[in-house]
N, C-alpha and C positions, 0 to 999 in steps of 0.2 A: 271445242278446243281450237285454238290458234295450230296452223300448222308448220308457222314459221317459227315456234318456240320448242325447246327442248323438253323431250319427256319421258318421265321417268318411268319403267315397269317395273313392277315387283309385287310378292305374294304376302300377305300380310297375315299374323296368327296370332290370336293369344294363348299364352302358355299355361295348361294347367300343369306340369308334369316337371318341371325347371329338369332335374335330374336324367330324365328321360330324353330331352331336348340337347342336354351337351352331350349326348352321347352322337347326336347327328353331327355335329361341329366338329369332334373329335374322330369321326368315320376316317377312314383311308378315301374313301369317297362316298359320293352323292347320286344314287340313280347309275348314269353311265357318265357322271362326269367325275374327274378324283382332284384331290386336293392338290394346290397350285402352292400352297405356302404353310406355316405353323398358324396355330390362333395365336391374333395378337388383340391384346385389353387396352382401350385406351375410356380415358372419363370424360365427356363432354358436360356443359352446361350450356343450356340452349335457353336465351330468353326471346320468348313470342311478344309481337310488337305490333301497333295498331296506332290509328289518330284517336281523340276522345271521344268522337263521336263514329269511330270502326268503319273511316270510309274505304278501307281493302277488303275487311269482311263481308258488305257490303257488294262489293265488286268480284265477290267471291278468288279472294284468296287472303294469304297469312305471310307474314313477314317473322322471319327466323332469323337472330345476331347470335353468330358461334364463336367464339374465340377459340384459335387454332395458332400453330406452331409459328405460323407466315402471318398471321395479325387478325385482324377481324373480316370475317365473311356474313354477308347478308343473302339469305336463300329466302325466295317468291315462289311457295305453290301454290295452284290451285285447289280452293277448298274441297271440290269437285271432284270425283275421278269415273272414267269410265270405266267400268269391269266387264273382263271376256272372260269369262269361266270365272277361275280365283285368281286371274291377273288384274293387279289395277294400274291405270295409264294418265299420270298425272301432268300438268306441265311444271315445269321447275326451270326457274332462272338464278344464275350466281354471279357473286361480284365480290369487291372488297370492299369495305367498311372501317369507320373509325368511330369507336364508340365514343359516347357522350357526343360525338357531333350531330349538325343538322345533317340529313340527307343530302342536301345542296352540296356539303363541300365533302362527298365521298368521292373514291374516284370513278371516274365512271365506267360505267357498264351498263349491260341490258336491265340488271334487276334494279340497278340506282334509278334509270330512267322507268323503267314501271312504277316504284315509286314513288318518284314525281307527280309521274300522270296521274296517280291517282289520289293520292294523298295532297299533293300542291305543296304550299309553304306550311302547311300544319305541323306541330310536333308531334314524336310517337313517345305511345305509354305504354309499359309494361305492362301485357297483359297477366301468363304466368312463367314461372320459370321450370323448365323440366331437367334434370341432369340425369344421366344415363351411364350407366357403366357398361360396355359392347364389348362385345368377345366377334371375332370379325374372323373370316376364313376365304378363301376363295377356291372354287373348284371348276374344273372346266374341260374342254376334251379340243382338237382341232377345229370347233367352229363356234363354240357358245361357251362364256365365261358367265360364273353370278357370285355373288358377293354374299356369303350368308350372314347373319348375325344374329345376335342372342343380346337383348339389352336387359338391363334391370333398370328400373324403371321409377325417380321419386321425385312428386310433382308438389311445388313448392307455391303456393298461395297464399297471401295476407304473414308472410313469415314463419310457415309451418308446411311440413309437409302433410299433405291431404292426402295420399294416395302412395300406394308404391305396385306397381306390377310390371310382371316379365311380358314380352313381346321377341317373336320370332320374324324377322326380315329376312327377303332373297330378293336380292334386285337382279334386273339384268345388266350386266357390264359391257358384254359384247355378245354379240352374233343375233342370231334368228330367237324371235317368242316361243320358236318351237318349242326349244330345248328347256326353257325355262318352264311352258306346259306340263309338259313331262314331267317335271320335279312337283307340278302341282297334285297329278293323279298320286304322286306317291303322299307326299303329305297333307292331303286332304284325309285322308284316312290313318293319318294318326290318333291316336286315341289321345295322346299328348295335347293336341294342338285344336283348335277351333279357327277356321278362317272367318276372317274382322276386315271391313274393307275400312272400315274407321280410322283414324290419325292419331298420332298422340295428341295430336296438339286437341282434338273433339274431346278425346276421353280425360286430356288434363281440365279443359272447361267446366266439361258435364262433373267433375269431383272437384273444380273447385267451386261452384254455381255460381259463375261469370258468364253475364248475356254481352256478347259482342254486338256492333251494330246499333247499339241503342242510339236514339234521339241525338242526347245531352253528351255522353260520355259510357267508356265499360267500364263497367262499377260489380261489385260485390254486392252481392245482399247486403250485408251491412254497411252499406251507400259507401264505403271509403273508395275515394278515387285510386287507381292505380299510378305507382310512382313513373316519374317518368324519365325515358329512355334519353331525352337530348338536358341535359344536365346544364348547357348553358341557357337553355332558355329561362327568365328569371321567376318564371309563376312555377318551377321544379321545385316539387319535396326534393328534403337533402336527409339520404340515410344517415343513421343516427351512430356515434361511435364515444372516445369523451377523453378527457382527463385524466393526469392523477394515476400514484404507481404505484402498485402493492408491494409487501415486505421482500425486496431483493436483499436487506439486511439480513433477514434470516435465511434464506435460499446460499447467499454464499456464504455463513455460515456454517450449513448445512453441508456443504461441498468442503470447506474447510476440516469437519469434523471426521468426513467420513475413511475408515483408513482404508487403503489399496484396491483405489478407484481407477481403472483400466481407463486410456484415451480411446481412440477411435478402433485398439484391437478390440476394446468392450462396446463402440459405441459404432457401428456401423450405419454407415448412409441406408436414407428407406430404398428399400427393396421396391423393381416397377411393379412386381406381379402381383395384380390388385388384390386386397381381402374382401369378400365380395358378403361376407358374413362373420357372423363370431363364432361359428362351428372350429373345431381346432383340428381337420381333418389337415394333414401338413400340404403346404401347397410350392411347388417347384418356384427358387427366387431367381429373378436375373437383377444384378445389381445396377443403381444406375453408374458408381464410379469403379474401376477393374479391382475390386476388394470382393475375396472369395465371401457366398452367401454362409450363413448362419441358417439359411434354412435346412430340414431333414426330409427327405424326398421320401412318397407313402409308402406304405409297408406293402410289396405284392401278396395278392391274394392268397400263394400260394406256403407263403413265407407264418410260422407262427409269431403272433405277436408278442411284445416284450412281456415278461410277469409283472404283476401288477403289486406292489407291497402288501401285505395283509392289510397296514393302518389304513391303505388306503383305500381296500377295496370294502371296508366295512361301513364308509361314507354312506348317508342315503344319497341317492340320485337326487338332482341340481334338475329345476327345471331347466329348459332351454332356454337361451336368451335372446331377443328381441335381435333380428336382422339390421347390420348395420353395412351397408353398399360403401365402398370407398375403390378409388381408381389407384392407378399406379403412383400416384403424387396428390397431396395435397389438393392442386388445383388451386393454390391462389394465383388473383391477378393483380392489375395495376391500379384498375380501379376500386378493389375491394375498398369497404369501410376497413376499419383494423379490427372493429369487432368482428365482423364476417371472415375476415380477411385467418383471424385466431380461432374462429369457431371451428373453419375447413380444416387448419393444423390439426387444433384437437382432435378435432371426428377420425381424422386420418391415424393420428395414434393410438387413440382410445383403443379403434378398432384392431390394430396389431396387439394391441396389450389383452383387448381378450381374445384374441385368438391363440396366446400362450399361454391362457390362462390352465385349461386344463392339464395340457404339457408338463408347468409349472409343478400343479398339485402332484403328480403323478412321481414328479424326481427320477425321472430315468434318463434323461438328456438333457444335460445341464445348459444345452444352446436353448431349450425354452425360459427356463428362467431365465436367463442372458437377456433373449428378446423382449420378455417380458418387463423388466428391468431396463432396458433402453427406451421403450415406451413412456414409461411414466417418468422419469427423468427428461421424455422432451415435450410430454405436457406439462411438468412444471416449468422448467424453460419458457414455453410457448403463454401460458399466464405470466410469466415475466417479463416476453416482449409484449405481448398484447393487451395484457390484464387493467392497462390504464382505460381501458376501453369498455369494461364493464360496472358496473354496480358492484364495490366490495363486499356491500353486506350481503348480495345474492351470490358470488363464489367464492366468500370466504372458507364454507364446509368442504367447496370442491378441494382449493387451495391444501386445507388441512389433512384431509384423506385421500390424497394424493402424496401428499409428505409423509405421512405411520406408512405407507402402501413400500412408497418408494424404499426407506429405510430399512422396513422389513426384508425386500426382496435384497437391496445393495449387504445386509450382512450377510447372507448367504452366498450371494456371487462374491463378495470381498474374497472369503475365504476360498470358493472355488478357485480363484485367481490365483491366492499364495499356494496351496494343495499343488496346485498342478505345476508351477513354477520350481515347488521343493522337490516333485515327483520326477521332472523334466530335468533338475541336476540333479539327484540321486540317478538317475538311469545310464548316466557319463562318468558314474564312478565306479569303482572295483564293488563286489558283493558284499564285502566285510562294512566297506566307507556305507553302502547303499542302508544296510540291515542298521548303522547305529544311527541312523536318522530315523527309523522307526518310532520312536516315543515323539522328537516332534510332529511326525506328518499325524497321528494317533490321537496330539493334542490339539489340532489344528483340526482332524476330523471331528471329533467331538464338539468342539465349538461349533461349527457347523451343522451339525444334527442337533446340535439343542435351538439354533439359528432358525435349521427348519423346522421344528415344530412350533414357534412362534411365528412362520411365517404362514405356516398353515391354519392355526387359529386364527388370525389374522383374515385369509382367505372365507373362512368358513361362520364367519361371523356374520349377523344379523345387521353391522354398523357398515362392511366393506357392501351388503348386497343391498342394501340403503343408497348407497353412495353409487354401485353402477347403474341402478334402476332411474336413480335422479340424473347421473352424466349421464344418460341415454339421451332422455327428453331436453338437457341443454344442449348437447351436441345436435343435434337434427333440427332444432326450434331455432331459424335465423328471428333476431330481433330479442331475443331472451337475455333477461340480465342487464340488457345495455344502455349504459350513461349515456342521458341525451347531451348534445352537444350543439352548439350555435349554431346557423348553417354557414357561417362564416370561418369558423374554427375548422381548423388543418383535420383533416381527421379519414383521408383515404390512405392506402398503400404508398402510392406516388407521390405525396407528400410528404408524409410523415416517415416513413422508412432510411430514406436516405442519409436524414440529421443520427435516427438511430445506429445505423451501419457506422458513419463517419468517429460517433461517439464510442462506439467500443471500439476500432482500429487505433482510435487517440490514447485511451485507454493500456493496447497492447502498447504503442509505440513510446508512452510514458514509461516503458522497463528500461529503456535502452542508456539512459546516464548511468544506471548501478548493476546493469544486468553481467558483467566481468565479475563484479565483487559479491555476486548474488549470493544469499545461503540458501538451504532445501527451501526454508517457506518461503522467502521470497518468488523462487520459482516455483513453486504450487499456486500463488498466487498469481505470478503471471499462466500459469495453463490454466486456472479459473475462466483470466481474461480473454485468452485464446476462444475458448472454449463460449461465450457468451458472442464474440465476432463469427465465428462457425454457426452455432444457431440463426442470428438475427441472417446472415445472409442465406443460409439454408432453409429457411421458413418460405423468405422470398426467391428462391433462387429460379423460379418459373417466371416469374415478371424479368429478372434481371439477366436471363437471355442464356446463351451458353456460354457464354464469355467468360461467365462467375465459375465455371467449373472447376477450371484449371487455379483459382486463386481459392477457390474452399479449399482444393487439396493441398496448396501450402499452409493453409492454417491446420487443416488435421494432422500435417505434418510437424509440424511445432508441437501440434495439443498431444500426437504420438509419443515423441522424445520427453516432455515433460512427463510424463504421463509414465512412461517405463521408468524416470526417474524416480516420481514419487513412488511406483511401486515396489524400488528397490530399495527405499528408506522406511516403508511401513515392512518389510520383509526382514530388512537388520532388525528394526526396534523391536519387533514381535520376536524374532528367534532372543537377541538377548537377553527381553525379559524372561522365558522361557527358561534360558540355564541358569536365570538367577533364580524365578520362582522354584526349578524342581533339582539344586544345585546335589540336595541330599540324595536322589531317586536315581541318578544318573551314573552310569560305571565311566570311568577314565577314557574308555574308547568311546562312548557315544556324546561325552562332553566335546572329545578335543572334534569328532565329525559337527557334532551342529555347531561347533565355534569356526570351524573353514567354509561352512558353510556361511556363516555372519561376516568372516573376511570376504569370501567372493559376494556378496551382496552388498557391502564398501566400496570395492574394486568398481564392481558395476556402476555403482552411486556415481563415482569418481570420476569414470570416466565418459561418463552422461553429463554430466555438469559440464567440463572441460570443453564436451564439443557440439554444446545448446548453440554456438556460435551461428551453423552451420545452415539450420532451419530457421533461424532468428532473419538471418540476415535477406531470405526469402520472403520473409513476410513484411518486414522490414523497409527494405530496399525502394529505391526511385522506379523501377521498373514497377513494381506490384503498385504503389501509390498511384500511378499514373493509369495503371489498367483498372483501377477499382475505381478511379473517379467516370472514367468511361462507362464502365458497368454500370454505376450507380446514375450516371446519367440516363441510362437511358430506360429508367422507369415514368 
């Protein structure tokens, strides 16, 4: 080892025990050292990098490109390490980086000029890609810090993941190797844990059987070269994305039909706190914008759980379902294909939709359906922005059974929304006004329960566990599905996104000649529009920086107030049909309360409409134009 280079200790483990493992993470402390901070999850994607002919491997080390919050980083370790007990002592060099460039023009530092020296004017090629979801802690006492982690672990080769496993890290951050020894003797005798002095990046090789160092170039068993990492050089494959746009005619449609569809009170931004699987054990949210979570925090041990309905608990047991890892966000980047770029969405959804899945079945907390339902509403979204990117006839079934899925869940929440809105003004009026609303909240709940048992069949059907079994393996399978395209054809994030953002902001700003004279549809129509500018820039909103933040949230605030408008016009229309359908069944007193209640739901109408002005003109306005061209520049 070089003694002029920085280097890294830490203990390395593989995880048999995952479960057993977060409970070290979650300790109050570590040996004699105690926790410095909360766990925090963030998602990396790490792609390992080489010449074609592996001249770092070679010189025994690996070149690592991370995209991070401050831009690209390139980390040089040595393949090497020397081990003192179960410490391993690596050298490690860092620097900044700008992907798709040559090396030559990053800025400089020590790991740029390492690989110089070693690599020269050569290009690098992707060897594999590993992305990792880290649960990260720090613990420490007055002289020794260490940083522990807990990754999950899915190693991505030839377009598929090969591999998935957990690893247990503890580096040292500061002080003496003593302290860090110490934490060795205790976790060496875990039963959980087995000490690995190996790498990921070995263990992603050895599963994906990639020889580094070869002759000619690092190849795959099945000779295909690996793509490469400097994208302007002109002998670069160009990942594949495409064309051509699926039925948005029936999608807004679809949104058009549906009655008493909640804006952003039903449609909440994703939550950071990763789904780390599709177990539906409930898991604490922090949100990313200050809109209180939808999540239900776990039930203490101590505490009896909810009863379970009969229908339901007569169910056979569901197998388990196939682990799906997702971080706090999406993870798209700038350079994404738009297929890749749509796959990350979807995956990231998917994975919140069955995490409510069972919640859903159960009907005891109406915020899982909710979240359940906001899921699939932004994978069909996300096949809207992205969909031009795949093969229609290979997600056409996705497309469809994601649409029966969706509808099913949205009639149930529909009515949860008018239920609670009727319950919410009956509760502000006198007992007598309260009890003659009775027959409508009674017929409102029945709908509802007939709702959900068609949502449940629906659930429990052979076609829906069809459909998740298949979106498993296209969500995880980069390269699935996808329409090849030129390599000259626009077809990344940073290309192609920006036309689409500009296109639906044009869109919204085409209300503003008749938006004074508007009626109800018109304005459901404009919170459509709303609503498709909030997605497209929420899909990207990692590439387009923080900037985007503050202008997503005036468009949720338009698609808000639309949004309570239309729900107070699907609330009139339903209660009137209501006292016309059961005009006979009805006493004098519970006609004239559900008809004040059809006045105050006009009222509301009425004076939503009058003061759309107000959000409009936010979204609208020279200021916002002027910050979104900024944003969207600088993808």
């Amino acid at each position: 080892m070089d003694a002029t280079r920085p280097v890294e200790v830490e203990l390395k483990y593989r995880v048999t025990d995952p479960a057993v493992t977060r409970q070290l993470l979650d300790a109050p402390g570590l040996g004699q050292l105690t926790a410095r901070d909360t766990v925090r999850s963030t998602q990396t994607e790490d792609r390992y990098v080489d010449t074609p002919d592996g001249a770092l491997a070679r010189a025994g080390f690996a070149a690592r490109l991370r995209r991070t919050g401050g831009g690209d980083v390139i980390s040089v370790k040595s393949l090497a390490s020397v081990r003192t007990g179960s410490m391993n002592h690596r050298e490690e060099l860092e620097g900044p980086a700008i992907r798709g460039d040559a090396p030559s023009d990053w800025p400089p530092s020590a790991a740029r000029s390492l690989v110089l020296e070693l690599a020269g004017d050569a290009y690098l090629v992707e060897l594999v890609t590993i992305r990792q979801l880290r649960h990260r802690r720090h613990f420490g006492d007055g002289t020794c810090v260490v940083e522990l982690s807990l990754d999950e672990v899915d190693v991505v080769a030839s377009g598929r993941i090969v591999e998935h496993f957990t690893e247990l890290e503890v580096e040292l951050k500061e002080g003496p190797e003593t302290g860090l020894a110490a934490l060795a003797e205790i976790l060496d005798v875990d039963p959980g844990l087995t000490s690995d002095p190996a790498s990921k990046l070995q263990r992603a090789l050895a599963a994906a059987g990639i020889r580094v160092g070869a002759p000619d170039t690092a190849q795959r068993p099945d000779g295909e070269v690996d793509r490469m990492v400097d994208e302007t050089d002109p002998a670069a494959p160009t990942s594949s994305a495409a064309d051509g746009a699926p039925g948005d005619a029936e999608l807004a449609e679809a949104e058009r039909t549906e009655p008493g569809v909640t804006a952003s009170a039903g449609d909440p931004p994703p939550a950071e706190t990763p789904i780390a699987s599709t177990e539906t054990t409930p898991i604490p949210d922090s949100a990313e914008t200050p809109i209180a979570s939808t999540e239900t925090p776990p039930i203490p041990d101590s505490a009896e759980p909810p009863p379970i309905p009969a229908r339901e608990a007569a169910r056979p047991e569901r197998p388990p379902r196939p682990k799906l890892s997702v971080g706090k966000s999406p993870g798209v980047r700038g350079d994404d294909t738009l297929a890749e770029a749509g796959r990350k969405v979807l995956r990231f959804h998917f994975a919140r939709m069955l995490a409510r899945e069972e919640g859903t079945r159960l009907g005891v907390k109406s915020e899982e359906l909710h979240g359940m339902r906001v899921a699939t509403r932004r994978m069909r979204a996300a096949f809207r922005v992205f969909g031009e990117a795949y093969r229609p006839g290979r997600t056409r079934r996705y497309r469809r059974d994601l649409r029966d899925t969706a509808r099913r869940l949205g009639a149930v929440r529909d009515l949860d929304v008018l239920i609670e809105g009727l319950e919410g003004y009956a509760a502000d009026q006198s007992a007598a006004e309260a009890a003659a609303l009775d027959p409508l909240v009674a017929g409102w709940r029945q709908q509802r329960e007939e709702a959900r048992v068609l949502l449940g069949r629906t659930l429990d059907s052979a076609a829906y566990r069809r459909f998740v079994d298949g979106f498993l393996e296209f969500a995880r399978t980069e390269g699935m599905a996808v329409r090849p395209v030129a390599p000259t054809a626009p077809h990344r994030v940073r290309d192609e996104m920006p036309a689409h953002i500009w296109a639906a902001y044009a869109q919204v700003r085409a209300y503003e000649p008749v938006l004074r004279w508007a009626d109800v549809e018109t304005l459901h129509d404009l919170r459509i529009s709303a609503k498709w500018l909030r997605y497209k820039m929420e899909f990207v909103r990692e590439p387009l920086g923080p900037e985007a933040e503050p202008l997503i949230e005036r468009v949720v605030a338009l698609q808000d107030h639309l949004g309570w408008l239309h729900d107070a016009d699907v609330a009139s229309g339903l209660a009137r049909s209501f006292l016309v359908e059961h005009a006979a069944d009805l006493t004098e007193e519970q006609t004239g309360a559900i008809g004040r209640y059809l006045v105050e739901r006009e009222r509301e109408l009425a004076r939503l409409r009058r003061s759309v002005g107000g959000p409009w003109r936010r979204v609208a306005g020279l200021a916002f134009r002027r910050a979104l061209g900024r944003v969207v520049a600088s993808l």
